[in-house]
C-alpha positions as CSV (number, residue, x, y, z in Angstrom):
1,X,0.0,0.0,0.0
2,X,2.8,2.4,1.1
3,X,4.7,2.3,-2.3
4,X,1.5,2.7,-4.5
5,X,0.7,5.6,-2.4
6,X,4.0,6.8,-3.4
7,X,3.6,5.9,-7.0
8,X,0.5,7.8,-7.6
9,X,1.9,10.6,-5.2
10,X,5.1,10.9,-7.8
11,X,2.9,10.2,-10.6
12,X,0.8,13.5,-9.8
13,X,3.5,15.5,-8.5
14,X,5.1,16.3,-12.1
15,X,1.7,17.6,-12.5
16,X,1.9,20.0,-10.3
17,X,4.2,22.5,-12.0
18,X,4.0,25.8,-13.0
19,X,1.3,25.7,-16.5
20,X,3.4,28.4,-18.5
21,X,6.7,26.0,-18.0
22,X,4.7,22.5,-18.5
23,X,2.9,24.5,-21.8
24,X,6.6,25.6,-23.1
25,X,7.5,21.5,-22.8
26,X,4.4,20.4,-24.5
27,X,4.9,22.9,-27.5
28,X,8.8,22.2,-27.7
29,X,7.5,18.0,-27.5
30,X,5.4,19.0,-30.1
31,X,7.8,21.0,-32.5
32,X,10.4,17.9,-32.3
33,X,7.6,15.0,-33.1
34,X,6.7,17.5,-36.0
35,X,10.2,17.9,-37.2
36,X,11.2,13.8,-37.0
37,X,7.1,13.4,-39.0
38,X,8.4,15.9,-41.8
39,X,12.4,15.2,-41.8
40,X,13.0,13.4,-45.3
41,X,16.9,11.9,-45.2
42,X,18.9,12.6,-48.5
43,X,20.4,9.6,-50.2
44,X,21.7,10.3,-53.7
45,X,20.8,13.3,-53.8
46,X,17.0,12.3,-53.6
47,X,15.0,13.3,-50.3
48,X,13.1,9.5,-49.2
49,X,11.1,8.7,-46.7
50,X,11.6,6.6,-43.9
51,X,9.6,3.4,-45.6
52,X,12.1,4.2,-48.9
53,X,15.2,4.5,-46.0
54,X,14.1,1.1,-44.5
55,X,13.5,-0.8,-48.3
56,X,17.3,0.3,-49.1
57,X,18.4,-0.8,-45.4
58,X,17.2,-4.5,-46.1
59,X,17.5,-5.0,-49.6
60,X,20.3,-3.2,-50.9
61,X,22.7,-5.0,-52.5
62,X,25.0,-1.9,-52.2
63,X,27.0,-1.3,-49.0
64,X,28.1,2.0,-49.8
65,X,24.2,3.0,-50.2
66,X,22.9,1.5,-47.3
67,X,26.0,3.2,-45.3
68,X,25.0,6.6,-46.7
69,X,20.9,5.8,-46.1
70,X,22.2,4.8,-42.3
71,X,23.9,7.8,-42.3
72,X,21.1,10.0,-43.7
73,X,18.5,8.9,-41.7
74,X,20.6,9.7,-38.6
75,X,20.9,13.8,-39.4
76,X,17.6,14.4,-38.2
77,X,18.9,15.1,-34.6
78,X,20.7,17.6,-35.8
79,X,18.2,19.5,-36.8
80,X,15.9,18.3,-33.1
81,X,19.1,18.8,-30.7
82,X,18.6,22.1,-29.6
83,X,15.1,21.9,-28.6
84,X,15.9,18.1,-26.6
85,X,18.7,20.3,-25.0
86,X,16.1,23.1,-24.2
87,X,13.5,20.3,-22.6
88,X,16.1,18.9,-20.3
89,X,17.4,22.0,-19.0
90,X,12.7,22.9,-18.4
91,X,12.5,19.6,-17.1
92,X,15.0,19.8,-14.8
93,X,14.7,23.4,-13.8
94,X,10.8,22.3,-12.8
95,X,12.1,19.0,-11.4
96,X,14.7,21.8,-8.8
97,X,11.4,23.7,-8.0
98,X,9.6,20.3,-7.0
C-alpha cells in the first residue's frame, strides 16, 4: 500500500508544476515530433522517406548506399538537438522547484 501511495503521489506530483513551464515542454514536444514526422533523409541526392530508408536498409545489395541511407536517416537530430537540450534544461529546472 505504502509504495502505490507513493507511486500515484510521484505520478501526480510532475503535475503540479508551473502551466506556463509545462505549456513551453508540450509545444517544444510538439515541435520535435513535428520535425522527425516531416524530416525526409537525402540519399543520392533524392529526399526519401523513412519506408524508402528502411526498403534500401534491407534489400540493398550496395554497401556504400545502405551506409549513406544509415547515415542520412541519422541527421535528423541535428536538426531536433537544440530543442531536446532546451527540454532537459525545463524539465529539470521544474524537477529543482519540486
Amino acid at each position: 500500500m505504502k509504495r502505490q501511495l507513493e507511486i500515484l503521489f510521484l505520478s501526480y506530483q510532475g503535475s503540479q508544476a508551473d502551466e506556463k513551464k509545462l505549456e513551453a515542454i508540450i509545444h517544444l514536444q510538439t515541435q520535435i515530433e513535428k520535425k522527425f514526422a516531416t524530416f525526409r533523409a537525402e540519399v543520392q541526392g533524392k529526399k526519401c522517406t523513412d519506408n524508402e530508408i528502411k526498403k534500401i536498409l534491407t534489400d540493398s545489395k550496395s554497401s556504400n548506399e545502405v551506409q549513406e541511407a544509415r547515415l542520412a536517416s541519422k541527421t535528423v537530430s541535428n536538426e531536433v538537438a537544440d530543442d531536446v537540450i532546451k527540454i532537459v534544461k525545463m524539465r529539470n529546472e521544474i524537477a529543482r522547484e519540486l
